[in-house]
Backbone as JSON, one array per atom type, in Angstrom:
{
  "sequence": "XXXXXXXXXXXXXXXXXXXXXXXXXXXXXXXXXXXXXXXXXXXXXXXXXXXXXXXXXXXXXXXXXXXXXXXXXXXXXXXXXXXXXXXXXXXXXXXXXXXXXXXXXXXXXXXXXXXXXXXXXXXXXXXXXXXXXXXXXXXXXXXXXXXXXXXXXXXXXXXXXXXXXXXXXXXXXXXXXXXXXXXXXXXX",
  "N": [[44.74, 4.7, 0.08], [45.21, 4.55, -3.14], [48.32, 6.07, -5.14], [47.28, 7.23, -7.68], [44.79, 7.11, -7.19], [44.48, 9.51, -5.09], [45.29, 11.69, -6.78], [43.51, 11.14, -9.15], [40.77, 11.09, -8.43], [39.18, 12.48, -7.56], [38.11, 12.71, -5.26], [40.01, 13.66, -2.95], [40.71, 16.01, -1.09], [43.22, 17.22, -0.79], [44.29, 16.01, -3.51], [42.82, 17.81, -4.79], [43.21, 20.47, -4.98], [45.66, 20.49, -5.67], [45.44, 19.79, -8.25], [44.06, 22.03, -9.65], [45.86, 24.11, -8.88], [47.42, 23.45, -10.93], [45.71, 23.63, -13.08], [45.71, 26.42, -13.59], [48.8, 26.72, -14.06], [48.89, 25.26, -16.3], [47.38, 26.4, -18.01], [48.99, 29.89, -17.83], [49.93, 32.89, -19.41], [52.47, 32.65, -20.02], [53.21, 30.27, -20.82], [52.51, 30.22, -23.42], [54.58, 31.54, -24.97], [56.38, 28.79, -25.66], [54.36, 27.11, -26.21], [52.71, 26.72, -28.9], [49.0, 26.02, -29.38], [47.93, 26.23, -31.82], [49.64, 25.97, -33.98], [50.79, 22.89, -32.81], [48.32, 21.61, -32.71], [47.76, 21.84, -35.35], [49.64, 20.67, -36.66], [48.98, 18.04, -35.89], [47.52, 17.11, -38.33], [44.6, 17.06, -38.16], [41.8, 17.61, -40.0], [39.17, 19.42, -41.17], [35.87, 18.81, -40.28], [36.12, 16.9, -39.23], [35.53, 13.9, -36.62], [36.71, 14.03, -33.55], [38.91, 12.92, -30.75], [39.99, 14.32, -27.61], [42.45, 13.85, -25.5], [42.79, 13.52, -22.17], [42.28, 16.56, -21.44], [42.94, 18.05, -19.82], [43.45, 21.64, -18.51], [42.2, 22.7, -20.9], [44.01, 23.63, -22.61], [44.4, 23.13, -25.58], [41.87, 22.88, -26.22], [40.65, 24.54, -27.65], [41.59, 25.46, -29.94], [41.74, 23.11, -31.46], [39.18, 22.95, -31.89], [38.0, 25.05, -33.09], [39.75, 24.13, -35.64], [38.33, 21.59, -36.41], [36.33, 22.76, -37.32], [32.9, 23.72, -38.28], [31.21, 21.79, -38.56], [32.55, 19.69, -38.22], [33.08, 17.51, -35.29], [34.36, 17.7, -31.49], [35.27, 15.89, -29.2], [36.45, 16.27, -25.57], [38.35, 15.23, -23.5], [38.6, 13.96, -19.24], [40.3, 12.54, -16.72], [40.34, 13.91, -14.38], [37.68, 15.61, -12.18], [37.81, 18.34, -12.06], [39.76, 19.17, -14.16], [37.74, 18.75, -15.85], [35.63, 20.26, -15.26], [36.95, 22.75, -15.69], [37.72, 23.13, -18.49], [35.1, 22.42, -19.17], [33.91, 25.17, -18.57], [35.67, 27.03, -20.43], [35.15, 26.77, -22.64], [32.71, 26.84, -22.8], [32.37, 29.81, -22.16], [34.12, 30.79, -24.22], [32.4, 29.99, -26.68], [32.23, 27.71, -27.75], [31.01, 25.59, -30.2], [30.9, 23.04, -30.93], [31.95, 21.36, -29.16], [31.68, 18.64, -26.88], [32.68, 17.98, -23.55], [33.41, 15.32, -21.72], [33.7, 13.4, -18.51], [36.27, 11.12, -18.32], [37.67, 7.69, -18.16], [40.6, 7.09, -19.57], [42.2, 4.73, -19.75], [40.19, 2.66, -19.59], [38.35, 3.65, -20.89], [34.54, 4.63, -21.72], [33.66, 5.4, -23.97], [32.45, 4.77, -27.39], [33.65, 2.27, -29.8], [35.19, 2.41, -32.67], [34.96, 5.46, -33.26], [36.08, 8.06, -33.87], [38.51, 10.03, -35.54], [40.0, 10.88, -35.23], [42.62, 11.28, -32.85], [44.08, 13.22, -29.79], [46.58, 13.3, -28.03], [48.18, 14.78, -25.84], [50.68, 16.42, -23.84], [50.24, 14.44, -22.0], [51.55, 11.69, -22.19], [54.91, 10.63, -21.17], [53.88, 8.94, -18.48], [53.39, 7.94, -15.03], [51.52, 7.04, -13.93], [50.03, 6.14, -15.83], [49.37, 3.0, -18.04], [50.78, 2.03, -20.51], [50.25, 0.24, -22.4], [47.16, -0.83, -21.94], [46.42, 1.87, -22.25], [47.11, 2.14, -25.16], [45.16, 0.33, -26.16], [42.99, 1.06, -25.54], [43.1, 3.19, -27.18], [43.09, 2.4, -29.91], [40.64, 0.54, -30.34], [38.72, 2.52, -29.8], [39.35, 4.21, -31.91], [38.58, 4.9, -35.87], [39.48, 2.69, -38.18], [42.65, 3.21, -39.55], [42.26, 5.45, -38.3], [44.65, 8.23, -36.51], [46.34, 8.82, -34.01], [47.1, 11.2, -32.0], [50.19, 12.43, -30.58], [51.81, 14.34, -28.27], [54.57, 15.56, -26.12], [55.82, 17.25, -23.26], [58.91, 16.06, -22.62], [61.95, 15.09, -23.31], [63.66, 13.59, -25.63], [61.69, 11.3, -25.75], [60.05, 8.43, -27.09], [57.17, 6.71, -28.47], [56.98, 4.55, -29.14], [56.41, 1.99, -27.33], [53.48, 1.94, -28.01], [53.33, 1.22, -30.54], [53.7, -1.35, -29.75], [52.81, -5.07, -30.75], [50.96, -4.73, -33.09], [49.55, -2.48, -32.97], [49.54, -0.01, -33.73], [51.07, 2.05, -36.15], [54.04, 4.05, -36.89], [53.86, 6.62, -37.94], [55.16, 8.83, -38.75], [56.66, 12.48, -37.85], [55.95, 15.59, -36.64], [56.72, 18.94, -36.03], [57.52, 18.15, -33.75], [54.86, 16.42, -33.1], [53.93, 13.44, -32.43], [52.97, 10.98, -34.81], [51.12, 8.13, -34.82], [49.64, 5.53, -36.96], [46.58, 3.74, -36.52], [46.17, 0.64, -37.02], [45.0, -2.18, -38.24], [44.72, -5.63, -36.97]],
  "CA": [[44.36, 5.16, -1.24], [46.88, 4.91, -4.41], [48.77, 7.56, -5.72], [46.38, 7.45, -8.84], [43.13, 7.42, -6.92], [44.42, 10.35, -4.67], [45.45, 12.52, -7.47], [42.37, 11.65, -10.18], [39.25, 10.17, -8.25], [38.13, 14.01, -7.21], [37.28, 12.55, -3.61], [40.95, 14.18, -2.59], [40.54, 17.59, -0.87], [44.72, 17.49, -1.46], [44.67, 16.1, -4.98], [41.64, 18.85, -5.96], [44.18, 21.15, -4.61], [46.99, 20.05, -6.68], [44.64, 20.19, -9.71], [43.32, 23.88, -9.48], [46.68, 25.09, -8.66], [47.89, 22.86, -11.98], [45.17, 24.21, -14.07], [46.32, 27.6, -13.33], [49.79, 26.73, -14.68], [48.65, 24.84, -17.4], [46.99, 28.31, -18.83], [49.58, 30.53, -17.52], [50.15, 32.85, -20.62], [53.79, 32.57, -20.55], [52.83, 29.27, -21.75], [51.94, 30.41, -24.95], [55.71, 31.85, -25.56], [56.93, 27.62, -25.55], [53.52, 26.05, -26.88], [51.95, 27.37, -29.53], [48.0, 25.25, -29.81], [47.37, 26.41, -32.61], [50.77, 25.0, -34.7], [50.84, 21.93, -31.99], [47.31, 20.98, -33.01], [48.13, 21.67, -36.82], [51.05, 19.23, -36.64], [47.98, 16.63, -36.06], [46.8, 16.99, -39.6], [43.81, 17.48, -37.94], [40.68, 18.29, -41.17], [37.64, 20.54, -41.15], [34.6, 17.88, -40.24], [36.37, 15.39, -38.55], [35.58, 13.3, -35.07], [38.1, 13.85, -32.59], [38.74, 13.04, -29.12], [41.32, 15.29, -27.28], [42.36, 12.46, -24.23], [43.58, 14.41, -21.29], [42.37, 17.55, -22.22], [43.32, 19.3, -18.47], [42.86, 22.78, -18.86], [41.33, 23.4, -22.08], [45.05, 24.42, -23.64], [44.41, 23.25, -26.49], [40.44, 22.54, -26.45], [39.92, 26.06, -28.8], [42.43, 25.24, -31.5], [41.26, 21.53, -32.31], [37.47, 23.05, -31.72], [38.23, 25.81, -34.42], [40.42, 23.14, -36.53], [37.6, 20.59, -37.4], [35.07, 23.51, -37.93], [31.19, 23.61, -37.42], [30.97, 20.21, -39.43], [33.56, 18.65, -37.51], [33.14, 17.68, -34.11], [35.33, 17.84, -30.23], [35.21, 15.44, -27.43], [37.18, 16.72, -24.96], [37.78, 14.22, -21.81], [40.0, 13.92, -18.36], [39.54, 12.01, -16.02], [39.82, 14.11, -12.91], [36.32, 16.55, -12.33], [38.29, 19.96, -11.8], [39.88, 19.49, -15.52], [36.29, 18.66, -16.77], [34.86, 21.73, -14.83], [38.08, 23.74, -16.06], [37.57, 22.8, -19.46], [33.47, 23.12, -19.72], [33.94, 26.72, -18.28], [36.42, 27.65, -21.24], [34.06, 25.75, -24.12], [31.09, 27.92, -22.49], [32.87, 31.22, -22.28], [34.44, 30.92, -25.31], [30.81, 29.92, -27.33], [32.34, 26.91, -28.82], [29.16, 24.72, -29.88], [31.23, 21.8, -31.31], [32.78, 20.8, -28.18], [31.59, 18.25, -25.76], [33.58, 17.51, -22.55], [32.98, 14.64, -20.5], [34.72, 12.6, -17.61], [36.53, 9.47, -18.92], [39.07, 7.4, -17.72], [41.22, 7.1, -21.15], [42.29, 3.52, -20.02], [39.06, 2.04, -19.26], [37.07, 3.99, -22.0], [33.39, 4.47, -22.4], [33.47, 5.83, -25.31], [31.79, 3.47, -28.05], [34.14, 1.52, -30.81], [35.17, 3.27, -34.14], [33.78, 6.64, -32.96], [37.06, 9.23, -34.12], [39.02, 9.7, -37.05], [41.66, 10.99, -34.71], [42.65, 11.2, -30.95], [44.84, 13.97, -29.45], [47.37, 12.85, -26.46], [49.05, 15.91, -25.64], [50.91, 16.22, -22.8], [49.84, 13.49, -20.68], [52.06, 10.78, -21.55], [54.58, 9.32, -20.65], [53.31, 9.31, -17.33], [53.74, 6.66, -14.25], [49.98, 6.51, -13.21], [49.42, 5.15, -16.96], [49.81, 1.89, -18.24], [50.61, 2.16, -21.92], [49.43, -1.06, -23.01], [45.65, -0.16, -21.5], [45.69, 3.48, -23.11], [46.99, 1.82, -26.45], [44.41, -0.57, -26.56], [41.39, 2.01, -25.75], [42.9, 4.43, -28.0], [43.08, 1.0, -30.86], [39.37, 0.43, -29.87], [37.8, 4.06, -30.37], [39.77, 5.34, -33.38], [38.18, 4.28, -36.74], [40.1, 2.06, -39.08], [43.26, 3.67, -40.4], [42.43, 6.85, -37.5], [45.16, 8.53, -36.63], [46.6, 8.98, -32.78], [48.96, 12.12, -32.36], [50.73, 12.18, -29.13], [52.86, 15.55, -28.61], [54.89, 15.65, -24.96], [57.46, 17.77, -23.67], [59.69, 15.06, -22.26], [62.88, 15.09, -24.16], [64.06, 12.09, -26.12], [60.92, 10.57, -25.51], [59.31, 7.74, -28.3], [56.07, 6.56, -28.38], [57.39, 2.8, -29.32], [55.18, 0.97, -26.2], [51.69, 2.13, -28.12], [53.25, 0.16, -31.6], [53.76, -2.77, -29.48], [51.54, -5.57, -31.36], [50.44, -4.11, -33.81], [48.08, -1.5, -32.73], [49.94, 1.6, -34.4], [52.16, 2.37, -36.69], [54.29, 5.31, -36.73], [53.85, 7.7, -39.47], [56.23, 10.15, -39.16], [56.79, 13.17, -36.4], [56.06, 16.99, -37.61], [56.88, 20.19, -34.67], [57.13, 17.55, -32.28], [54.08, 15.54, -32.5], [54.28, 11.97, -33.55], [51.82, 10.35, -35.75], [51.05, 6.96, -34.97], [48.33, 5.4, -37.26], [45.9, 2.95, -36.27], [46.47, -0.92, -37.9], [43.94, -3.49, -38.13], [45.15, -6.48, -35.78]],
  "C": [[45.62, 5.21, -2.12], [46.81, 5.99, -4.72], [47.46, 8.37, -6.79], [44.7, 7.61, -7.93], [42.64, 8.73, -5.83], [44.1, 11.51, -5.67], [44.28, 12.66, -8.29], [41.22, 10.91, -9.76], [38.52, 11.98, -8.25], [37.65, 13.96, -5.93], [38.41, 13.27, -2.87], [41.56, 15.61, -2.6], [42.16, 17.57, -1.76], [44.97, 17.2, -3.21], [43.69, 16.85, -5.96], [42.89, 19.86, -6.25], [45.29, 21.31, -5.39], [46.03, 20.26, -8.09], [44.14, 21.29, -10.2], [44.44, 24.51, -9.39], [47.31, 24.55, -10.65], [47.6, 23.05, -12.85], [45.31, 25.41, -14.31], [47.64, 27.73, -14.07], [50.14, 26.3, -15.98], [48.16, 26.1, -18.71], [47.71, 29.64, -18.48], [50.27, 31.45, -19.42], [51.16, 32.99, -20.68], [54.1, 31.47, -21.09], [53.25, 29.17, -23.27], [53.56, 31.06, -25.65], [56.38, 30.43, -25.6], [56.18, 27.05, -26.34], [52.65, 26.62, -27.6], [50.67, 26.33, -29.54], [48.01, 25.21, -30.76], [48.42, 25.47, -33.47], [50.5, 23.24, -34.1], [49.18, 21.25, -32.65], [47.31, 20.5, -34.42], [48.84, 20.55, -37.5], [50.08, 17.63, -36.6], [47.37, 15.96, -37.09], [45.34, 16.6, -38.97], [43.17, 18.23, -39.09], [39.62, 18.98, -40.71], [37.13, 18.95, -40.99], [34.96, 16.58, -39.78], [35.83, 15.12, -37.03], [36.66, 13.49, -34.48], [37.77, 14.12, -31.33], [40.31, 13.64, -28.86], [41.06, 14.34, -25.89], [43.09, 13.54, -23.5], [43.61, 15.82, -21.17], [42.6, 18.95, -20.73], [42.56, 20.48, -18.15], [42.28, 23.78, -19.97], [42.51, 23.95, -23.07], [44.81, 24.1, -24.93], [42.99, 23.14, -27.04], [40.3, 23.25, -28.12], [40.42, 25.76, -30.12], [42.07, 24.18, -32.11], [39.86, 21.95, -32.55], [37.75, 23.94, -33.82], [38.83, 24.84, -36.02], [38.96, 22.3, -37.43], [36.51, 21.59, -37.56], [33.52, 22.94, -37.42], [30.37, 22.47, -38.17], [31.45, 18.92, -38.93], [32.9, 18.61, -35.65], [34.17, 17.31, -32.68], [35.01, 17.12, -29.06], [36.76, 15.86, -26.78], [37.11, 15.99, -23.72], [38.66, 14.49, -21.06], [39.26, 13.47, -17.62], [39.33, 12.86, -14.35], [38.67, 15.28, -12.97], [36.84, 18.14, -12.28], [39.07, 20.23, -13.13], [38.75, 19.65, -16.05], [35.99, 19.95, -16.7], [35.66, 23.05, -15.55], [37.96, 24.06, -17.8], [36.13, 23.37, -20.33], [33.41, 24.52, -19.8], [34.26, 27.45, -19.25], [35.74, 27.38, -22.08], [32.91, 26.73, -23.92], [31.56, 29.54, -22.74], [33.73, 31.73, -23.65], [33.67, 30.95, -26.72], [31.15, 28.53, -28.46], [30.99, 25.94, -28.83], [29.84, 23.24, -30.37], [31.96, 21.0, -30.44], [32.1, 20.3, -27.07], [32.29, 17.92, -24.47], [33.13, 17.02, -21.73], [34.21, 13.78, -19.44], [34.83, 11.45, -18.14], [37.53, 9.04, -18.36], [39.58, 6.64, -19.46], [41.49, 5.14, -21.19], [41.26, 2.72, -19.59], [37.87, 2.96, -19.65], [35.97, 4.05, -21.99], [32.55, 4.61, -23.15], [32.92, 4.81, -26.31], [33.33, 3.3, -29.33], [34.13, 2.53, -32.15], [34.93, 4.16, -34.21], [34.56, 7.73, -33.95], [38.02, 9.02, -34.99], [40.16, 10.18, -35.9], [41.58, 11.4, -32.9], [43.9, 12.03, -30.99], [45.46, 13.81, -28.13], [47.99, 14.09, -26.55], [49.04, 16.68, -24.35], [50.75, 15.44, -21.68], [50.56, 12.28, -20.83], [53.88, 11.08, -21.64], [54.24, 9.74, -19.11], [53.25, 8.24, -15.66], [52.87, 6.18, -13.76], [49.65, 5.83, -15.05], [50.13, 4.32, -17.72], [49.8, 1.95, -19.93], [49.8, 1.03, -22.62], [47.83, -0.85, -23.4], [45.54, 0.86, -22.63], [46.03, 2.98, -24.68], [45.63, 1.21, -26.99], [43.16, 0.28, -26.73], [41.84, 2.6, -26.82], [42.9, 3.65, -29.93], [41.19, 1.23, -30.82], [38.55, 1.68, -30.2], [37.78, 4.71, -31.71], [39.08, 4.29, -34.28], [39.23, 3.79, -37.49], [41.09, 3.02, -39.82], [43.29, 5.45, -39.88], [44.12, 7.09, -37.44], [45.41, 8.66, -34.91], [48.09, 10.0, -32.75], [49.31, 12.69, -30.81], [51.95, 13.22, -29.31], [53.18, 15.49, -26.73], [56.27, 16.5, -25.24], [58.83, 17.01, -23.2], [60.93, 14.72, -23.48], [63.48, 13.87, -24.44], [62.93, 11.05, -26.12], [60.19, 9.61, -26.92], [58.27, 6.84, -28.01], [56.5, 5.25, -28.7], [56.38, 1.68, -28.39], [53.7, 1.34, -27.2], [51.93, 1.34, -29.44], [53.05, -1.43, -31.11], [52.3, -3.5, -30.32], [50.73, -5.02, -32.26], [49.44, -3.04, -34.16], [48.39, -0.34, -33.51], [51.03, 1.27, -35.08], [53.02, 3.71, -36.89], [54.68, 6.08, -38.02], [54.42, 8.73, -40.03], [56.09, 11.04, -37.13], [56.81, 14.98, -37.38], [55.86, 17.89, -35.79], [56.63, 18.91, -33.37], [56.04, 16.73, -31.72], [54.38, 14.26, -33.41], [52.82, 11.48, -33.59], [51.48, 9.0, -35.68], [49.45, 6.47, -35.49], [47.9, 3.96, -36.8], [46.09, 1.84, -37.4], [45.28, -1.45, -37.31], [44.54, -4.64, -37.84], [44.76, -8.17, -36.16]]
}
């Protein structure tokens, strides 16, 4: 079994294991003294009544703040691909009473999301990453966003630049505000 199909198929007692202890640390509220959501989401220019997909959305850290952000006009997909973020995620969306927030299982680079769906897509924290192939996740995240969307990719990886997701013209980069960078969607 590959690294990637231990860690995010969900068939891997050890890589559930690793995911439950991970979602635990991911919501740890000493967290919240390093990462604010609420700013971190803000920085997305994230509007009241918009589409947005939150890619990677783990443990729900930031689910609440983008949910609250686009308002009860706007709506929240919330995806990951392994089933113990999903479950981690639904739990917090339910207990919390958000109604604008769906969360389903996706794999980000092999999409089944439909074409043009989201005015904006939220990467945060998941890349760069060595199980994902930038190219792939550019191209889905090209493919979903609507014309002129927006893709805002916030990591804590120091020095890090999003440059592989411009390749070819798929993005352009629009600036960088608290740390997230802005790359907008081009027509190809």
């Amino acid at each position: 079994m590959k690294l990637r199909d231990v860690m995010f198929s969900g068939k891997s007692e050890r890589g559930n294991r690793f995911f439950t202890k991970m979602m635990a640390f991911l919501d740890s509220p000493k967290r919240l003294k390093y990462d604010d959501p609420v700013k971190l989401v803000a920085a997305s220019g994230i509007r009241e009544g918009q589409r947005v997909l939150e890619i990677g959305c783990g443990s729900g850290f930031f689910t609440e703040a983008a949910s609250r952000a686009v308002g009860e006009s706007g709506t929240l997909v919330a995806a990951d691909l392994h089933p113990v973020a999903v479950e981690t995620t639904r739990k917090k969306v339910i207990d919390s009473g958000l109604t604008n927030v769906t969360v389903v299982q996706d794999d980000a680079m092999n999409s089944s999301l439909p074409d043009g769906e989201f005015d904006l897509i939220l990467l945060y924290g998941v890349v760069p990453s060595p199980v994902i192939d930038p190219d792939k996740l550019a191209d889905q995240m090209h493919r979903i966003l609507k014309p002129g969307g927006t893709c805002a990719i916030w990591t804590m990886v120091p020095f890090w630049k999003p440059l592989k997701y411009c390749r070819g013209g798929r993005f352009t980069l629009d600036g960088k505000k608290d740390g997230v960078f802005l790359l907008r969607r081009e027509d190809r």
